[in-house]
N, C-alpha and C positions, 0 to 999 in steps of 0.2 A: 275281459277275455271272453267271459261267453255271450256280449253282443257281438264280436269278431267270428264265433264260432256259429251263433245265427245264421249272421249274415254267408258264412261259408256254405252254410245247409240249403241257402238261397238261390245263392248259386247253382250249386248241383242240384236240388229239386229242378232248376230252369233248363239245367241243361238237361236231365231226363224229361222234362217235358219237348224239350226241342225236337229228341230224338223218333218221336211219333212223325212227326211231319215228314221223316225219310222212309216211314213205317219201318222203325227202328224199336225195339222194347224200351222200355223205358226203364229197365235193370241195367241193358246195355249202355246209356245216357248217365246214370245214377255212377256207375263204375268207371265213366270215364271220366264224369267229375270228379269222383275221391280222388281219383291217379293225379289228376289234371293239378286240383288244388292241392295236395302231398308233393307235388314239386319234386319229386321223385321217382324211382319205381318200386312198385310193391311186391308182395307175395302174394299168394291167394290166400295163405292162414290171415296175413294181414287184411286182404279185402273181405274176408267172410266175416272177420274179428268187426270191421268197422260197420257193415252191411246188415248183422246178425244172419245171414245165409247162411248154408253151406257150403265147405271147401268145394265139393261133389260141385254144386250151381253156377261155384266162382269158376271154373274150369271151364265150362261148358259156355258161360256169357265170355271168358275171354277167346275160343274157341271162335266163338261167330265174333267176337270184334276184329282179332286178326282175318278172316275173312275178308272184313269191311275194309283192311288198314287202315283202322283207325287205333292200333295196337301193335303192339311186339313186343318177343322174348328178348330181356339186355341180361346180360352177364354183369354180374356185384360178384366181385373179385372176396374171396371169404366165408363165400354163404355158396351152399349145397344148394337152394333151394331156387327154385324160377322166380324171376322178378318179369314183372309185365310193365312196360312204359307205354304212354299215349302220343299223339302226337298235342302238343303244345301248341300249334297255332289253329287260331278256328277258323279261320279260313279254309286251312289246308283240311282242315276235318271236313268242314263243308265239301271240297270239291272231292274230297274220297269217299265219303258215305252215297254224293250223286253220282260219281260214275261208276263208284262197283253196282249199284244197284242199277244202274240204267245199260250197264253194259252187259249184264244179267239179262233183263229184259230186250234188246238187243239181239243176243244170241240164240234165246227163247223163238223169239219171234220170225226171226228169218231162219232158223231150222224150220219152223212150220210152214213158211211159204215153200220153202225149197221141197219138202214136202207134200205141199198142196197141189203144186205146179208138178210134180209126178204123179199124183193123183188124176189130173188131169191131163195128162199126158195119156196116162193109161186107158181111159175113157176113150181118147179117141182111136188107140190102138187097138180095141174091143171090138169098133166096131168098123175098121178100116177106114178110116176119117171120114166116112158115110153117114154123118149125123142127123139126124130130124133137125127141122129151122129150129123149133124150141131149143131143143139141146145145143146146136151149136150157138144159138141165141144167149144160155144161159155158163155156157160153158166160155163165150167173152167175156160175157158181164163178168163173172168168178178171177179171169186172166188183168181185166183190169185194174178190178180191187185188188188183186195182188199186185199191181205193177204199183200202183197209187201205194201198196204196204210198204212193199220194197223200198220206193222212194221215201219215206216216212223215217223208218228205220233207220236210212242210210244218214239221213240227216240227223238222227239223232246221235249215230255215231261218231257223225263229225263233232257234233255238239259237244260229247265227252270227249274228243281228242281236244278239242278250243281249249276246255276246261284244264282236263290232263297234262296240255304243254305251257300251260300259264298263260297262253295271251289273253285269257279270260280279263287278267289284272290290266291288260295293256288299253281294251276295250272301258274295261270297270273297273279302275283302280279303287283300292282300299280307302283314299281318301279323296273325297271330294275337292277340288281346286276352288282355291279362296278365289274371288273373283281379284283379289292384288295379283296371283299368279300370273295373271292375263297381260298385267301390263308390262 
């Protein structure tokens, strides 16, 4: 039993190590292994008891994991207390930890173009579109690295909708095709 119980620790060390690569803490990682291997949903007395944390810390990592949806509140019919379940498939963890974070970044980034392009807008209003060569010079150069942002962005929102609406699997399915498939 406690090579079974190793090996479980192994596990979940791998997946809070996974969790850095999404720049994800790796508390967050660590919590979603216990849930993940408990095959059930827990409490946070129960995740702080396993963890040695604090109830106070377990609240707060499942706080940003539902964030991530890579979590949620279930109802245990009996019990007063919040149970928190994970999502079970790693896949689907994978494409939730990438698109809430990319779609974060996403949002981030095209407020500040929209932004910048008022910024620049105002410039030329300043000066009643009367600009010096430089300035109008440098106030393209600015217009097109935003257009080139824009474009960037949008693509990567399509990327998380790919992702989002599963044809990601349809592209890259979860298993490889034996080459017998072919025939």
């Amino acid at each position: 039993m406690e090579e079974l119980k190793r090996a479980e620790d192994q596990i979940s060390d791998r997946i809070a190590d996974n969790m850095k690569t999404f720049g994800v803490s790796s508390t967050v990682g660590r919590l979603l292994g216990i849930i993940y291997l408990n095959r059930k949903p827990m409490t946070l007395d129960e995740l702080a008891e396993e963890t040695g944390m604090s109830k106070t810390r377990m609240s707060q990592v499942m706080r940003q994991m539902m964030a991530l949806n890579i979590a949620e509140k279930e109802f245990v019919k009996g019990s007063r207390k919040e149970h928190y379940r994970v999502e079970n498939d790693y896949v689907q963890t994978f494409i939730s930890l990438f698109t809430t974070n990319w779609r974060e970044v996403v949002s981030k980034n095209s407020q500040l173009a929209r932004r910048l392009q008022e910024q620049l807008n105002q410039v030329e209003n300043m000066y009643d579109g009367e600009l010096s060569e430089p300035t109008q010079k440098k106030k393209e150069e600015l217009e097109n690295e935003l257009e080139e942002w824009t474009t960037y962005y949008d693509w990567i929102s399509r990327l998380v909708d790919f992702f989002e609406s599963g044809e990601i699997l349809d592209s890259v399915p979860l298993k490889r095709k034996s080459p017998k498939d072919d025939k």
